[in-house]
C-alpha positions in Angstrom: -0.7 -15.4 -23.1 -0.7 -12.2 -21.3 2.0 -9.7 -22.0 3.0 -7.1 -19.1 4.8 -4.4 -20.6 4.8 -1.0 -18.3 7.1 1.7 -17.1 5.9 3.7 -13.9 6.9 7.2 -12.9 7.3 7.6 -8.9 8.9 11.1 -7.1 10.7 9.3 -4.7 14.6 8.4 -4.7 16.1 4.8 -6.6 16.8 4.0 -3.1 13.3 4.3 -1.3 11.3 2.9 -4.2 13.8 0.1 -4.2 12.8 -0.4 -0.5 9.2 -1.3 -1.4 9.1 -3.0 -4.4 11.7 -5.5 -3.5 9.2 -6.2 -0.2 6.8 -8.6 -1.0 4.8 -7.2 2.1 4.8 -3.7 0.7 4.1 -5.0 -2.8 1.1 -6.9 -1.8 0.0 -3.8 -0.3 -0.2 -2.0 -3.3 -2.4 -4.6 -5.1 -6.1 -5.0 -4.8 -7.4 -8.3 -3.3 -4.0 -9.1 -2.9 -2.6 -11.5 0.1 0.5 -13.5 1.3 0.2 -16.9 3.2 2.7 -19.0 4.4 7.0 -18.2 3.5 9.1 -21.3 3.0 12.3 -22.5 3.9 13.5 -22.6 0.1 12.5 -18.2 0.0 9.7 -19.2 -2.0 6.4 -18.1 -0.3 2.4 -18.4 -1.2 0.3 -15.7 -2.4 -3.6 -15.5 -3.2 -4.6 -12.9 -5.6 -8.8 -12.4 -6.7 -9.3 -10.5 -9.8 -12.7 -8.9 -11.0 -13.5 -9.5 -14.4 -17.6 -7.7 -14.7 -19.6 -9.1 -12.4 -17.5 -12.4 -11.6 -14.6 -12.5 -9.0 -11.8 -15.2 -9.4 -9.2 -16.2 -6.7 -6.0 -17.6 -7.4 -3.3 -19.1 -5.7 0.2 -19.4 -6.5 3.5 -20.1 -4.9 6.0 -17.0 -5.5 9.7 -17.1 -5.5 11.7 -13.7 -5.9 14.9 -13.3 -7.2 16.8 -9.7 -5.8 20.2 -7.9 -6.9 20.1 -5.5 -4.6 23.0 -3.7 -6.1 21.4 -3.0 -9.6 18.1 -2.3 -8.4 16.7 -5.3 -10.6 14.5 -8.0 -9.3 12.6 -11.5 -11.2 9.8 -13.3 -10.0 8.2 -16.4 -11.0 4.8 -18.0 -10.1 3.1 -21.0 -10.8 -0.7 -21.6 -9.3 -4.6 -22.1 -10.3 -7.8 -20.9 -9.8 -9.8 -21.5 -6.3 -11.6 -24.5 -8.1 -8.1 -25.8 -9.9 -9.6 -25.9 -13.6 -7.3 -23.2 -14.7 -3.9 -23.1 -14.0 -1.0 -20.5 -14.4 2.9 -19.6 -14.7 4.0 -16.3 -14.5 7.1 -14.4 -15.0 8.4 -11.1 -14.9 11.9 -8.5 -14.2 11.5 -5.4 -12.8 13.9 -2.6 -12.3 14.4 0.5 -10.5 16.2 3.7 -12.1 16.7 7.4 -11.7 13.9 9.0 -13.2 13.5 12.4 -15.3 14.1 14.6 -12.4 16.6 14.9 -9.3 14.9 13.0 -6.5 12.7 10.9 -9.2 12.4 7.5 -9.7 11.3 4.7 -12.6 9.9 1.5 -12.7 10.6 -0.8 -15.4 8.1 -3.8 -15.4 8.3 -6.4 -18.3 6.4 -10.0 -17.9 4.1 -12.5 -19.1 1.2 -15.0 -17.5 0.1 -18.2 -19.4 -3.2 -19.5 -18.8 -4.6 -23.1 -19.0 -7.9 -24.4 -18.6 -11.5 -23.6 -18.8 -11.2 -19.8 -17.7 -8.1 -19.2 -19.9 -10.2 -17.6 -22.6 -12.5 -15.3 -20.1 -8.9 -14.0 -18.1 -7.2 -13.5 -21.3 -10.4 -11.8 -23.9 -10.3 -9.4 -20.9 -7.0 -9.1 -20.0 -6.0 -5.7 -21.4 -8.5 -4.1 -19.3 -7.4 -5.8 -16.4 -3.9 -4.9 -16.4 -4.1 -1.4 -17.7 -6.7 -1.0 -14.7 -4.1 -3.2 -11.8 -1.4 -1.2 -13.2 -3.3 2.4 -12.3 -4.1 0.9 -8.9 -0.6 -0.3 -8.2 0.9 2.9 -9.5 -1.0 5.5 -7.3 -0.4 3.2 -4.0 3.4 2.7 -5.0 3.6 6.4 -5.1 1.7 6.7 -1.7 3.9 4.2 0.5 7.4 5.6 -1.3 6.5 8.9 0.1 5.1 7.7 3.5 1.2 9.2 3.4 -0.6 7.9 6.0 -3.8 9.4 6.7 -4.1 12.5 9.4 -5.6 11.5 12.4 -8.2 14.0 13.5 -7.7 16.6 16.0 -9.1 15.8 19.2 -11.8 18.2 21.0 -9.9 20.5 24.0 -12.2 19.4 26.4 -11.6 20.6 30.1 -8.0 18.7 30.4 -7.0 20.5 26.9 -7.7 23.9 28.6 -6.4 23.0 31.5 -3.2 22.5 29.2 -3.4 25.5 27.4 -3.9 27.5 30.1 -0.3 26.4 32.0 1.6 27.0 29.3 0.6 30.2 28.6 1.5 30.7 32.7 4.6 29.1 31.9 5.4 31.2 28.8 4.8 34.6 30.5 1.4 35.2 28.4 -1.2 34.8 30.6 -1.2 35.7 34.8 -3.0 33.1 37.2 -6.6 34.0 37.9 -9.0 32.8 40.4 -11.5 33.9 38.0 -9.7 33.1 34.4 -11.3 30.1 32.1 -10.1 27.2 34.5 -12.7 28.3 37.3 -15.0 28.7 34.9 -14.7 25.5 33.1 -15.3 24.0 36.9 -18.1 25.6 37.4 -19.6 24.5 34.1 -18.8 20.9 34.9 -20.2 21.2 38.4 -23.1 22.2 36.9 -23.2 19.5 34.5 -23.1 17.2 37.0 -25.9 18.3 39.2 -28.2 18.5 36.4 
């Protein structure tokens, strides 16, 4: 058996982190070779997962239903699958819970779970096992904290190029910093086209 006992520290409010862990698409995209398939009509919904253990990879596949009290901030899932080649198969269970953290605007997550293994890679997932969550749970951590506070990645700043100038150079017009000029950078950015061109 494999025992799931963690507490996470995220700087977000109870009501934001609350947001994404009670998403199973926002949860998913917090863990590594993580994926969700197909939802059904009884909530329930399929999930793959592929853990590293060394060099080996191994996918599961499990069927997922998710229990939410949206008024405590407390969630329980459950699972029940096998491996890609079915000779090991799994149940998993754990509670989660959301609370104010140390400081104002803080948050906690409470995690508390377990996952029993049968079959022929039972004693592989499970020799390994503390390394395995100790390193998922650093993963999920630092991309729990990302999505609660939003970081997306900065799109790069596009080169002025002639339009951008062009731009630039009316609102400074418009703004009372700049006069018109037959001659200003405008007739000069032209000219350099023009050029361009002709060679």
């Amino acid at each position: 058996m494999i025992s799931i006992a963690d507490e996470i520290a995220v700087p977000s409010p109870p009501k934001r982190v609350w947001e994404v862990v009670s998403n199973p698409s926002e949860v998913v995209a917090c863990i590594d070779g993580a994926a969700l398939g197909q939802a059904h009509d009884d909530g329930s919904f399929d999930g793959t997962l592929v853990v590293r253990f060394g060099a080996m990879k191994v996918g599961f596949a499990a069927r997922v239903a998710l229990d939410l009290d949206e008024s405590g901030h407390e969630g329980r899932l459950s699972a029940r699958g096998k491996d890609g080649q079915g000779g090991t198969r799994f149940t998993a269970r754990a509670e989660f819970r959301v609370t104010e953290g140390d400081g104002p605007g803080d948050s906690r997550v409470s995690v508390l779970g377990e996952v029993q293994l049968n079959g022929r890679l039972a004693p592989l997932v499970e020799s390994g096992a503390s390394a395995l969550v100790s390193r998922m749970t650093q993963e999920f951590s630092a991309r729990l904290v990302q999505r609660c506070a939003g970081e997306t990645a900065a799109a790069p700043p596009r080169p002025a190029g002639p339009l951008g100038r062009l731009r630039a150079w009316w609102r400074r017009i418009l703004t009372g910093r700049q006069r018109p000029s037959p001659s200003g950078d405008l007739v000069k950015e032209r000219a350099g086209d023009d050029t361009a061109q002709a060679q």
